[in-house]
C-alpha positions in Angstrom: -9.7 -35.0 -27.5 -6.5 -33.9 -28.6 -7.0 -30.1 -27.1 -7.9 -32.4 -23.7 -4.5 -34.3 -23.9 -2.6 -30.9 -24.9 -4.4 -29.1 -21.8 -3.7 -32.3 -19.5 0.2 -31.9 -20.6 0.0 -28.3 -19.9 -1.9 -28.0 -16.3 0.6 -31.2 -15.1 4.0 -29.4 -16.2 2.3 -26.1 -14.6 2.0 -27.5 -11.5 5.5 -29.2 -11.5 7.1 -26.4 -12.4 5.0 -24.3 -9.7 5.8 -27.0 -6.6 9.6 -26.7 -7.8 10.3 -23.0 -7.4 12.8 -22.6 -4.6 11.0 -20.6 -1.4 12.8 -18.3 0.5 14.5 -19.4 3.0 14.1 -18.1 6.3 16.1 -14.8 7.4 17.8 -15.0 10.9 17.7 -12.0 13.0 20.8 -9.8 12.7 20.9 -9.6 16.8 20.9 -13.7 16.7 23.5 -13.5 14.5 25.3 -11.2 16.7 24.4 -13.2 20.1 25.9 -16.5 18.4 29.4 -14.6 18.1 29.2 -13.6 21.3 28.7 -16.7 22.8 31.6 -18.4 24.3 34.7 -17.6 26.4 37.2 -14.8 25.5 40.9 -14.0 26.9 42.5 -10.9 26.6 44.8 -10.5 23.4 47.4 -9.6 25.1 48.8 -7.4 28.2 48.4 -4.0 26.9 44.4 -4.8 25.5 42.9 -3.4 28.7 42.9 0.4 28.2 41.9 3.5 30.5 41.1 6.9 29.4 44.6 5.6 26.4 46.7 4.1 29.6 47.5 0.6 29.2 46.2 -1.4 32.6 48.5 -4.5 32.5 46.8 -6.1 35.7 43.9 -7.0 33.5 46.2 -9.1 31.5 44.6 -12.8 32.8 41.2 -11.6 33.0 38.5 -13.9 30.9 34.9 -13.2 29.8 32.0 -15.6 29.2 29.3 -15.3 27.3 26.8 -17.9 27.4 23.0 -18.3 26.9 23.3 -14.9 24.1 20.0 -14.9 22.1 18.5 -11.8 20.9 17.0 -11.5 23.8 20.4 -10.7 25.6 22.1 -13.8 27.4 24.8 -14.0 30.5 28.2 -13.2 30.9 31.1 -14.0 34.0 34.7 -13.3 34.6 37.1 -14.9 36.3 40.5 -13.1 37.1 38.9 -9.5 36.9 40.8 -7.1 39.4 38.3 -4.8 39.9 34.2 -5.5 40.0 33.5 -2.0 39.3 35.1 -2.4 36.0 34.3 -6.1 35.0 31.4 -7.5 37.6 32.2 -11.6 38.2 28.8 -12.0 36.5 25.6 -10.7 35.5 23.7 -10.8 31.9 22.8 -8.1 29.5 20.4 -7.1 26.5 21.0 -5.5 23.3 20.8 -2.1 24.0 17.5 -0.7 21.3 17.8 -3.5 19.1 21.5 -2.2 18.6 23.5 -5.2 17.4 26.7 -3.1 18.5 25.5 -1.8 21.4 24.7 -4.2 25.0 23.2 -3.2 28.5 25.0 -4.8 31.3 22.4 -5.6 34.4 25.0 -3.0 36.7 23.6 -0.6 33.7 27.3 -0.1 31.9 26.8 0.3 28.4 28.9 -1.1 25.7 30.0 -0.3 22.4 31.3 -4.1 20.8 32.7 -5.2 17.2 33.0 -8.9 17.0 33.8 -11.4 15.0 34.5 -14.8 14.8 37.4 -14.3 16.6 38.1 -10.7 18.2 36.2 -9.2 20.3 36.3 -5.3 20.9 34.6 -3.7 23.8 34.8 -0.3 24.5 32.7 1.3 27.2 32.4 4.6 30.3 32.4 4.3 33.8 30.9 7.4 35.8 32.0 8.0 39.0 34.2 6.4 41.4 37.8 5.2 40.9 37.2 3.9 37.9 35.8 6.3 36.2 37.3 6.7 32.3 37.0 5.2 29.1 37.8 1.4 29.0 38.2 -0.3 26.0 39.5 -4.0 26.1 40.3 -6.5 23.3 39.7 -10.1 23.7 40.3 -13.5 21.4 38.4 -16.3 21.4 39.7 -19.2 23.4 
């Protein structure tokens, strides 16, 4: 009787200790991660953040970009105040470019390079042909 109580006491503080161990939690998705930093409206950081081929283009200076909808599985963006479409469409949505979580594909197919955080934004991307054509790289804040 006394190996039964001993065996009881053992198999009960087994299984509590067994229920009690901590699971892991869940993991979210790097390119969630990413999306939820993206989402949300940027301004420029100031008037010389727009930059062409290293030439400051001040009459970017009151543009703003929208992110909204960014999951994973890309999301939308707008502008308002963009002086040229070719550069900075008024709105369209984009993916993460390969599962790159520093990399996005615009729907006009305009690839961009991005480092974000909470509150800068750092886009950098190549126009071919046209006017336009050059290196852009802008710098935005979080409004």
């Amino acid at each position: 009787m006394k190996n039964f109580k001993i065996l009881y006491i053992f198999l009960f503080v087994t299984t509590i200790s067994c229920n009690s161990v901590d699971q892991e939690p869940d993991v979210e998705d790097p390119l969630d991660i990413q999306a939820n930093l993206l989402n949300g409206t940027w301004i420029l950081k100031d008037a010389s953040s727009a930059v062409k081929d290293g030439n400051i283009i001040p009459d970017f200076k009151d543009i703003t970009l929208t992110f909204s909808g960014a999951t994973k599985d890309g999301g939308n963006y707008s502008t308002t105040n963009s002086i040229d479409v070719d550069v900075w469409p008024n709105s369209g949505s984009w993916q993460f470019q390969n599962n790159d979580q520093r990399k996005l594909l615009r729907s006009d197919n305009v690839a961009l390079s991005i480092s974000v955080t909470q509150t800068t934004l750092r886009i950098s991307f190549t126009i071919i042909g046209g006017l336009k054509e050059g290196n852009w790289v802008f710098d935005f804040i979080k409004q």
